[in-house]
C-alpha positions in Angstrom: -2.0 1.7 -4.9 -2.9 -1.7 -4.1 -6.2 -3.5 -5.8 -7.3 -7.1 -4.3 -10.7 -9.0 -4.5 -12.2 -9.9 -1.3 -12.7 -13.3 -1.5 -9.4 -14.4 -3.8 -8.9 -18.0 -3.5 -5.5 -17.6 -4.2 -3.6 -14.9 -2.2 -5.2 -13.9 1.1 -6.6 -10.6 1.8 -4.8 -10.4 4.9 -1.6 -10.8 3.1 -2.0 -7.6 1.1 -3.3 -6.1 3.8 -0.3 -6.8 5.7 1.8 -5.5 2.8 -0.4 -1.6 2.3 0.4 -1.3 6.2 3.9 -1.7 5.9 4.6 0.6 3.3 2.8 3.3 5.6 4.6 1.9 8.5 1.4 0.4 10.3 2.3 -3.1 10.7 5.4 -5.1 10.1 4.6 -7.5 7.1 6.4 -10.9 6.9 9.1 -9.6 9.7 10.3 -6.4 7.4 9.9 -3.2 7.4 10.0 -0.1 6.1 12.7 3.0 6.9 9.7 5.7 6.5 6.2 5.9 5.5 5.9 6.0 1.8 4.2 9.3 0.2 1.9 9.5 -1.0 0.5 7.1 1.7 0.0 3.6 0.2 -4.4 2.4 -0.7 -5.7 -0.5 -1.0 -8.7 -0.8 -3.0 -10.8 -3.9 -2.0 -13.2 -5.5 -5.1 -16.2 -7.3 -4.2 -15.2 -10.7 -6.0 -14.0 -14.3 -5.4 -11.7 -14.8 -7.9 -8.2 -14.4 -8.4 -8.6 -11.7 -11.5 -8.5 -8.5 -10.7 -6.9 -6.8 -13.2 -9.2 -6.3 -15.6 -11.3 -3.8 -13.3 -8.5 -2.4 -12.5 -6.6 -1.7 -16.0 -10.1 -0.7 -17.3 -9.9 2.7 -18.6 -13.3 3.9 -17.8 -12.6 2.3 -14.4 -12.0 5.3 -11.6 -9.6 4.3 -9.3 -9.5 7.5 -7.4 -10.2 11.5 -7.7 -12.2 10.8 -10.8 -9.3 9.4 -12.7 -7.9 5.9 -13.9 -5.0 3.8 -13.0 -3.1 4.6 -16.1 -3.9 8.5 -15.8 -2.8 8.4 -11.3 0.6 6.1 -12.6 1.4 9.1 -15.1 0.9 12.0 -12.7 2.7 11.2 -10.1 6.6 10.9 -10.0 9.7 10.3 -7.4 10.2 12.9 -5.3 
């Protein structure tokens, strides 16, 4: 999981674009990449802000990140295969 605003004024979009790709072995970031697509498959999740903060949103418990569940509760159910 990746979160970004849209208009950040400090790290381009592109960039983390760049980065989620990679990791499912869609583009090659910065000249590296990866040995195999990651799994699950890397998101991004795009905010509709321009500012740098994005973490608040993001770390907000009552904030669904995906399937109806928050950050904190998608970090503790997954694990390394």
């Amino acid at each position: 999981m990746a979160f970004h605003n849209s208009g950040d004024p400090v790290a381009a979009l592109a960039n983390e674009k760049g980065w989620v790709g990679k990791v499912n072995l869609v583009s090659n970031a910065d000249g590296y990449t990866c040995s195999q697509a990651g799994v699950p498959a890397a998101r991004l999740t795009i905010y509709q802000s321009n500012t740098h903060e994005g973490w608040t949103l993001t770390y907000d418990t009552n904030t669904q990140i995906t399937s109806g569940v928050n950050a904190f509760q998608w970090l503790l159910s997954n694990k390394k295969p």
